[in-house]
C-alpha positions as CSV (number, residue, x, y, z in Angstrom):
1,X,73.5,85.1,86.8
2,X,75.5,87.2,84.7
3,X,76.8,90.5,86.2
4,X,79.5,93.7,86.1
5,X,82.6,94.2,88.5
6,X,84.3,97.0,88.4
7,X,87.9,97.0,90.1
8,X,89.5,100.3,91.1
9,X,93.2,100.1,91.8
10,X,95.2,103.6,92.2
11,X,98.7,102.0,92.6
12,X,100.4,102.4,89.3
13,X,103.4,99.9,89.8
14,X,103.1,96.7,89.5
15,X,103.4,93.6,92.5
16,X,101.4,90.4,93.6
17,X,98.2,92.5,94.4
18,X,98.2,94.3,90.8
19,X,99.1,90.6,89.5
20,X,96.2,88.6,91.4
21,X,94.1,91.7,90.5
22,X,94.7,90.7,86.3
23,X,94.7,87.0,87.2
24,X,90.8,87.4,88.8
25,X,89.5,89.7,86.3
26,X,91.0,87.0,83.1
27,X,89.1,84.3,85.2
28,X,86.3,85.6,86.0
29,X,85.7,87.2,81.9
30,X,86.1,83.5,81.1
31,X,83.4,82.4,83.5
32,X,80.5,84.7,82.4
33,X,81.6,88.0,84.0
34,X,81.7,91.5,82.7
35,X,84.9,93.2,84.1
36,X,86.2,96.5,84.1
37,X,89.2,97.6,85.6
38,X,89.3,101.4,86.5
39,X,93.1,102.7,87.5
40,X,95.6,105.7,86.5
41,X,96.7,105.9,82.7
42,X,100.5,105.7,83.7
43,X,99.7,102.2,85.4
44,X,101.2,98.9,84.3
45,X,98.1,97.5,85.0
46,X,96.2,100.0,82.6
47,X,98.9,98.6,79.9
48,X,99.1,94.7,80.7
49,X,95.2,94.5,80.9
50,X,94.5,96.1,78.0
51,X,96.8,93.6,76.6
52,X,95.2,90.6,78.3
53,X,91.5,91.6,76.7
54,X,90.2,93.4,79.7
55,X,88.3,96.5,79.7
56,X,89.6,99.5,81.1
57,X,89.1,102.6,82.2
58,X,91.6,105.4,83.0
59,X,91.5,107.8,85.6
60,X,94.0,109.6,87.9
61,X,93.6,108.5,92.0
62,X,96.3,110.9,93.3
63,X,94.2,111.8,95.7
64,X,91.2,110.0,98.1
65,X,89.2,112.7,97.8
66,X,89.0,113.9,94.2
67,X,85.5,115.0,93.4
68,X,86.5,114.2,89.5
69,X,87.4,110.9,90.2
70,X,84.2,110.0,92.2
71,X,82.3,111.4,89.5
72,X,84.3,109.6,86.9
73,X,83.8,106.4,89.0
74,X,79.8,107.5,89.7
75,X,79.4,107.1,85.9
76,X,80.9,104.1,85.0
77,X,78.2,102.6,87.8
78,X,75.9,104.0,85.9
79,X,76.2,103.3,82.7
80,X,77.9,100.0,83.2
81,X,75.0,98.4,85.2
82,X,77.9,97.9,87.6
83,X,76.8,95.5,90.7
84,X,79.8,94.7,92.4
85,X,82.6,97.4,93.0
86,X,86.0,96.2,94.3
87,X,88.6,98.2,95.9
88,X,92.4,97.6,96.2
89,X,94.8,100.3,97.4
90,X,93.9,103.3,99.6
91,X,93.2,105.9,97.5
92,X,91.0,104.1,95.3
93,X,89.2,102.0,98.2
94,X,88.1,105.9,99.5
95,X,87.1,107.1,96.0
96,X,85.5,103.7,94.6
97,X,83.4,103.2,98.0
98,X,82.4,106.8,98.1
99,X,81.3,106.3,94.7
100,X,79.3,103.8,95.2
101,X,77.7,104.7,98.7
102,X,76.5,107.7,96.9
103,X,75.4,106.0,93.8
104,X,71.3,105.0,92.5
105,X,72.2,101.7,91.7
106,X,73.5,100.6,95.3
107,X,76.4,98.0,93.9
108,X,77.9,95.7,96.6
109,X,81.4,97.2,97.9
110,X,84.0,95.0,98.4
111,X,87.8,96.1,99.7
112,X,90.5,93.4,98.9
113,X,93.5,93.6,101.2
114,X,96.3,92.2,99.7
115,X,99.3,92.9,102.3
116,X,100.3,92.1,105.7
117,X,100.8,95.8,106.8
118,X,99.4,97.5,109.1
119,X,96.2,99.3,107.9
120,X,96.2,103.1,107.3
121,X,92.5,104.2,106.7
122,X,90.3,101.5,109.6
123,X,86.4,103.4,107.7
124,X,87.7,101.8,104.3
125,X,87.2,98.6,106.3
126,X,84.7,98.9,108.9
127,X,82.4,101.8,107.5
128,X,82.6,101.6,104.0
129,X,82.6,98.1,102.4
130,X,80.1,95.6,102.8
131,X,82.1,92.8,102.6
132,X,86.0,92.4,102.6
133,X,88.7,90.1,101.0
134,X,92.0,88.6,102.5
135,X,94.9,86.7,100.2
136,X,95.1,84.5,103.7
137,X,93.9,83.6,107.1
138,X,97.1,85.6,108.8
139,X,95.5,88.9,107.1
140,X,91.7,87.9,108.2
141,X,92.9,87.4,111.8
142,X,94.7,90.8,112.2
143,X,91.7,92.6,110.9
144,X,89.0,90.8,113.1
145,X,91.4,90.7,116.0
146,X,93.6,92.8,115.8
147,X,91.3,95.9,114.7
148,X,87.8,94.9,115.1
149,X,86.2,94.2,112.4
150,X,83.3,92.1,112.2
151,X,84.3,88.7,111.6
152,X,80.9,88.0,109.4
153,X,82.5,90.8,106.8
154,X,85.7,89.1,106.3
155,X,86.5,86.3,103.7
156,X,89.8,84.9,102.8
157,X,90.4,83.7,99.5
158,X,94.0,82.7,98.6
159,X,96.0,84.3,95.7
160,X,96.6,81.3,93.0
161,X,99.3,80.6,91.0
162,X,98.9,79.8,86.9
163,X,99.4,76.0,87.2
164,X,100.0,76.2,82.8
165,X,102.9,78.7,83.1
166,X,104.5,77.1,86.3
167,X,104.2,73.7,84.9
168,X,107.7,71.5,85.7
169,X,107.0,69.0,83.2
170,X,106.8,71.5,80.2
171,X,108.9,74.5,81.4
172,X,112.8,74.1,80.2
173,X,115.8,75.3,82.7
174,X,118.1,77.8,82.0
175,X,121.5,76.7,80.5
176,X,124.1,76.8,83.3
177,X,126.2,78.3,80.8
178,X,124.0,81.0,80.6
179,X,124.9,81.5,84.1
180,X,128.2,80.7,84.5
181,X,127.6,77.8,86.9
182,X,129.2,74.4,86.7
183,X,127.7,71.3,86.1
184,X,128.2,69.8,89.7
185,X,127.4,72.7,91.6
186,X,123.8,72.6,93.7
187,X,121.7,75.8,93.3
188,X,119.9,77.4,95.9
189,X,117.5,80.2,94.5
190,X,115.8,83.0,96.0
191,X,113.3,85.4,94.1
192,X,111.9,88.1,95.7
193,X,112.4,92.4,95.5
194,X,115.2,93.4,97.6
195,X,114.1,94.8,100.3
196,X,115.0,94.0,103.9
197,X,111.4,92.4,104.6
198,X,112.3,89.8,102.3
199,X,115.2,88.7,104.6
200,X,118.5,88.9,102.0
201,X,120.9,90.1,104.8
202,X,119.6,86.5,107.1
203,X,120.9,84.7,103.9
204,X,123.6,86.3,103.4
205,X,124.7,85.9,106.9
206,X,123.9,82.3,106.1
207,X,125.8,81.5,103.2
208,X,129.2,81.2,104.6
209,X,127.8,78.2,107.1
210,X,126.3,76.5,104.4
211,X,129.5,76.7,102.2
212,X,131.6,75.1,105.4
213,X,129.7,72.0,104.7
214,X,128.8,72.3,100.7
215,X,131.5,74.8,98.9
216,X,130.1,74.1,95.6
217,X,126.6,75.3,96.7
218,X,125.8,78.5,94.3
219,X,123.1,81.5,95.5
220,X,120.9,82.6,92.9
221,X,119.2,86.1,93.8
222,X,116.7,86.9,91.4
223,X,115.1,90.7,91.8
224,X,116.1,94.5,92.1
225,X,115.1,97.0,94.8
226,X,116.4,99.2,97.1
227,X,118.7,97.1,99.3
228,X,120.8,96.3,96.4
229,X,123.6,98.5,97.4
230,X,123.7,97.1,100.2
231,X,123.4,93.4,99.4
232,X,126.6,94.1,97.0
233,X,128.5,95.4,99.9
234,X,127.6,92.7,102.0
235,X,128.8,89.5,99.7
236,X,131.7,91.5,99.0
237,X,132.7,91.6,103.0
238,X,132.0,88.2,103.7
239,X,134.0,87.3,100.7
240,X,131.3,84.8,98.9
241,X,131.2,86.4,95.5
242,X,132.1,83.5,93.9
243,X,128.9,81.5,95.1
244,X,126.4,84.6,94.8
245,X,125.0,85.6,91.9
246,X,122.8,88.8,91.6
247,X,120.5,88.0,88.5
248,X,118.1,91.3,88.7
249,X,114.6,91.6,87.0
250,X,113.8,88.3,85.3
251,X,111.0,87.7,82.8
252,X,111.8,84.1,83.3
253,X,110.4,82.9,86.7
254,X,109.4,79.9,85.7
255,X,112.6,79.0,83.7
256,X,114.4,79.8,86.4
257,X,112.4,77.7,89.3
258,X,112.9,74.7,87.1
259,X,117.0,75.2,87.3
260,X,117.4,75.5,91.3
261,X,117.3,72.8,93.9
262,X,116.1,74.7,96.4
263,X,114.2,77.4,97.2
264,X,114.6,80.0,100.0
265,X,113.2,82.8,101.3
266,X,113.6,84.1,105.0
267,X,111.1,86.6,104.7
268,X,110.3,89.1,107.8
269,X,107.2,90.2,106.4
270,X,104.6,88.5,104.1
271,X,100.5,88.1,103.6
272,X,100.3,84.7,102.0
273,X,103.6,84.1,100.1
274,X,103.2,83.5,96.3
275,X,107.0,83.2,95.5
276,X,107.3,80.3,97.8
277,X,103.6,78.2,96.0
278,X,105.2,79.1,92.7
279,X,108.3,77.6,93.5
280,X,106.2,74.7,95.0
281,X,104.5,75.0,91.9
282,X,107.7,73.9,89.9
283,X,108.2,71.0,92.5
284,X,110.6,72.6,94.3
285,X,111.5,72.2,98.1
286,X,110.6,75.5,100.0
287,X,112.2,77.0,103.1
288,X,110.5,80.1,104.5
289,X,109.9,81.6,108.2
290,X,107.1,81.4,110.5
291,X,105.6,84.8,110.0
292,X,102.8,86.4,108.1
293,X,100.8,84.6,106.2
294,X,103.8,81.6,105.6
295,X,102.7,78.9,107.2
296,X,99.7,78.7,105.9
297,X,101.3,77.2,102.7
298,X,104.4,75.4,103.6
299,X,103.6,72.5,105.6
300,X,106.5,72.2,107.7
301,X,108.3,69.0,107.0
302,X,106.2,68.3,104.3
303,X,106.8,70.6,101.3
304,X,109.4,72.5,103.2
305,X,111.0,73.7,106.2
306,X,110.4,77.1,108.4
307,X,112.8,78.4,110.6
308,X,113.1,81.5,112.8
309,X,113.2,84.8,111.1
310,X,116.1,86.4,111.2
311,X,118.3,83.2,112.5
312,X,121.1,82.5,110.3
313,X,122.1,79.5,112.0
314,X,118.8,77.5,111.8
315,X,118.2,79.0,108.2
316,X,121.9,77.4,107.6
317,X,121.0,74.2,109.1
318,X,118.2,73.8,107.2
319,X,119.2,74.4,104.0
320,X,122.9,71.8,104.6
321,X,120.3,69.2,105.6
322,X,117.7,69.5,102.8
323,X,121.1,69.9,100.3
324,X,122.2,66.8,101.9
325,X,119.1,64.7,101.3
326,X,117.9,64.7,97.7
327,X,115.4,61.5,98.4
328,X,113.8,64.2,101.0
329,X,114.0,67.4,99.0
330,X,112.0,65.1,96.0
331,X,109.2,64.3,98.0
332,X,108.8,67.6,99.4
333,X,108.8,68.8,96.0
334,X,106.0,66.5,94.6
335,X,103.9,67.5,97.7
336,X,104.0,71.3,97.5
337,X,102.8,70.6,93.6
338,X,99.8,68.1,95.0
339,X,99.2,71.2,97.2
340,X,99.3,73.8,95.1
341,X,97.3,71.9,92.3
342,X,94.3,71.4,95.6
343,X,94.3,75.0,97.3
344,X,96.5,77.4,95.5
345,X,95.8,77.8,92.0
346,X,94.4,80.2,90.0
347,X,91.3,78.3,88.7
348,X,90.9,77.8,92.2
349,X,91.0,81.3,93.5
350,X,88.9,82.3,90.8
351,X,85.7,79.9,91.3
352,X,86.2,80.4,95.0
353,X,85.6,84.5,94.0
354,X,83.2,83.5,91.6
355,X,80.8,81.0,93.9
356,X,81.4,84.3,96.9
357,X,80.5,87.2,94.4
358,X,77.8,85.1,93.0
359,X,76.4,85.0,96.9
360,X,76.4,88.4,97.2
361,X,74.2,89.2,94.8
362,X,71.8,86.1,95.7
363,X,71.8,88.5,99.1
364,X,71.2,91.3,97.5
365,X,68.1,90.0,95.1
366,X,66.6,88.1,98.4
């Protein structure tokens, strides 16, 4: 049955929920569906989906009350035919629910919740929506449990990675010339923004006991963010500038995936963890932590290894063993790629939100 989304999304940066946001709305065009994506003019997401062939419509969400907006909102319901109405970010998930509370045609609400953070606004989950989406299980659980939401209006449906563009056997490395590594060294690479969530200052702390046992071991960060003062300082007091190297923004994830051995991120917070399934993606070993959303992806001992947040030691450990065994880090690799390919990717996430949306409006007709 052929049908209209509209997603609202007031953030105007761009991260993993903006991404998975684009990556749904390409899929589900492909499959039959009408999309339109409203969200502020000044947006990256306004810019990259107008790019990737998807409708759009701009309006400013500064605030979660903005009578303009609503009505701005009210009319693209309207005129669209829109059935299903899909909420991200706070502002938006007030405006785009109000809106359609209030509007003739009745369209389905549904509020996405993309991050493992505490919630702000409990009505834009409990009174609002009819249904709700989580990126994993660990996001589900602290919404039914943890605040009280009906279990029966909670779904989760994975974020999936692009299996074409993280595709080992096609992707090319990047030269070590390029970046000034040797040809004997072993790279351990870590992609994330720099902020302390992500766990930089555990690795950091780390790096010294892994280079004890493997001095020709080289750090790749990949990223920017706030902590990058901070992380500079930090390599330059434990004296391991040589074997850290601060890459920035890169526009070559994949690229670079293919060139590490190993992956590692000793996150402190996370909802699902895309970095670590695109990594296992590229057939890379994984080590993460057991928080968040985690270990729902890396099987432990299987694709990867978790370890204690904010344990250097056991982080350390991990890593010299994996390093150590190449055999072991191989077969972890091809088994976070047989994962990924069965659970995590995005032609998966998308017919999962397909067959669910499709559901709803079975529901709604009967």
């Amino acid at each position: 049955m052929p049908f209209t989304i509209l997603h609202t999304e007031s953030s105007t940066g761009w991260g993993g929920q903006e991404n998975r946001t684009l990556k749904e709305s390409i899929g589900l065009k492909k499959m039959g569906v009408r999309v339109i994506i409203a969200c502020p003019p000044d947006s990256r997401l306004a810019k990259i989906g107008t790019e990737n062939g998807i409708e759009i419509r701009t309006i400013k969400m500064a605030s979660s009350f903005s009578p303009f907006a609503i009505s701005f909102l009210l009319k693209i319901i309207k005129q669209e035919n829109v059935s299903i109405v899909c909420t991200h970010s706070g502002n938006d998930s007030m405006l785009g629910a109000i809106a359609g509370r209030i509007s003739t045609r009745k369209p389905i609400i549904v509020r996405t919740r993309h991050l493992a953070l505490p919630i702000t606004s409990k009505i834009t989950y409990s009174l609002f929506p009819h249904m709700i989406v989580t990126v994993s299980e660990y996001v589900k659980r602290y919404l039914v449990k943890g605040k009280g939401i009906a279990e029966d209006k909670v779904i989760s449906i994975p974020t999936g990675v692009d299996l074409k563009k993280f595709n080992p056997d096609i992707v090319k490395t990047v030269s070590r010339e390029e970046l000034n590594i040797l040809s004997d060294a072993v790279i351990v690479g870590t992609i994330a923004i720099l902020r302390r969530k992500k766990g930089h200052h555990t690795l950091l702390d780390a790096i010294p006991l892994v280079l004890k046992e493997l001095p020709k071991t080289i750090f790749l960060f990949a990223g920017d963010g706030p902590q990058k003062e901070n992380i500079e300082k930090k390599i330059l007091e434990l004296g391991i500038s040589q074997n850290v190297k601060l890459l920035g923004l890169r526009n070559d994830i994949p690229e670079l995936l293919k060139t590490i051995d190993l992956f590692v991120l000793p996150t402190l917070q996370e909802a699902l963890g895309t970095s670590f399934l695109e990594a296992m993606a590229m057939r890379k070993p994984v080590v993460g932590t057991w928080v968040g959303g985690v270990p729902e992806v890396i099987n432990d001992g299987v694709s990867g290894i978790l370890v204690e947040p904010e344990n250097p030691t056991t982080l350390a450990e991990a890593i010299i063993n994996l390093l150590k065994d190449r055999d072991k880090m191989n077969k972890m690799g091809d088994e976070g790629r047989k994962i990924v390919e069965k659970k995590y990717s995005v032609d998966v996430m998308v017919t999962s939100l397909f067959n669910f949306y499709n559901s709803l409006m079975g529901e709604t007709a009967r």
